[in-house]
N, C-alpha and C positions, 0 to 999 in steps of 0.2 A: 504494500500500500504506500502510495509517495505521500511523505508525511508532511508536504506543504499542501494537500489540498483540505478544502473546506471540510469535505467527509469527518477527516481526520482530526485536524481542530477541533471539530463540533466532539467529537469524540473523547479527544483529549479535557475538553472544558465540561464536559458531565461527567469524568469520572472525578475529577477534581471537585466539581462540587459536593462529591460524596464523600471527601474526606471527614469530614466533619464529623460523620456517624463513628469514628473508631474516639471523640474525645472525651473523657470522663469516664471511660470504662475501663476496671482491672482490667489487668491482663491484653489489652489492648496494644501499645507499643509498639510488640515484633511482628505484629502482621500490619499495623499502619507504616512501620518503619519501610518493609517488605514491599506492603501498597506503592509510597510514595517513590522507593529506588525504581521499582517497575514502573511506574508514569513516568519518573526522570529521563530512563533509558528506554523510551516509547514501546516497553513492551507491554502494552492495552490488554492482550486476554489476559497476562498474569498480574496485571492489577487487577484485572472484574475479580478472577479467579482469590486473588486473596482477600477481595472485600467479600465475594459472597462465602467465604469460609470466618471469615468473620463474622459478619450476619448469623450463619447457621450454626454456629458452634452452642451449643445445651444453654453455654452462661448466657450469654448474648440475649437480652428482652426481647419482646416482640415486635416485628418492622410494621410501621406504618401501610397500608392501600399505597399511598404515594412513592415510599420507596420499593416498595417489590416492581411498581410500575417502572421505575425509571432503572431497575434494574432486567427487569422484560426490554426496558428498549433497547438498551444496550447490547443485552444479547442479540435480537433479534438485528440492531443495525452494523454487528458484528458481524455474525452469519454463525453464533453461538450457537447449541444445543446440546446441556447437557440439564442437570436437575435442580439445577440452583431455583430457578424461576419457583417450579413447583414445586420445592421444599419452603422457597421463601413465604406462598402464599398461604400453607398449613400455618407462617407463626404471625398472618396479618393480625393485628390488633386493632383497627377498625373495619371491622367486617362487618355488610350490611345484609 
């Protein structure tokens, strides 16, 4: 993927916004640490990949409707497919 285009960018600036979810949480650290060197060194599926083992880890509270969504789109504008998505949506906590 050439990493000046837009696709990519756009890519790069949502998974950045998700960093935020690794702050104020034990144990959080070595996989934000992990996160942030994988976005540094634009490797994008092993950032998704270590936010959504973050997410899903037993300690980790329940994700918001909103972020299992924006982490659905990511996979999907990734060309992801694996089980993050629907593991994530078993720990949604506003479920309607």
């Amino acid at each position: 993927m050439d990493i000046s285009s837009d696709h990519y960018r756009d890519l790069i600036r949502r998974l950045d916004s998700l960093k935020g979810l690794f702050s104020g949480r034990p144990g959080a650290s070595g996989l934000r640490a992990y996160f942030e060197e994988s976005l540094a060194a634009n490797e994008l599926e092993v950032a998704l990949h270590a936010l959504c083992a973050f997410l899903l880890d037993p300690s980790a509270p329940p994700v918001s409707g909103t972020v299992a969504e924006q982490v659905s789109e990511l996979h999907s504008l990734m060309g992801l497919e694996d089980e993050c998505v629907y593991k994530l949506t078993a720990k949604i906590v506003d479920r309607h």
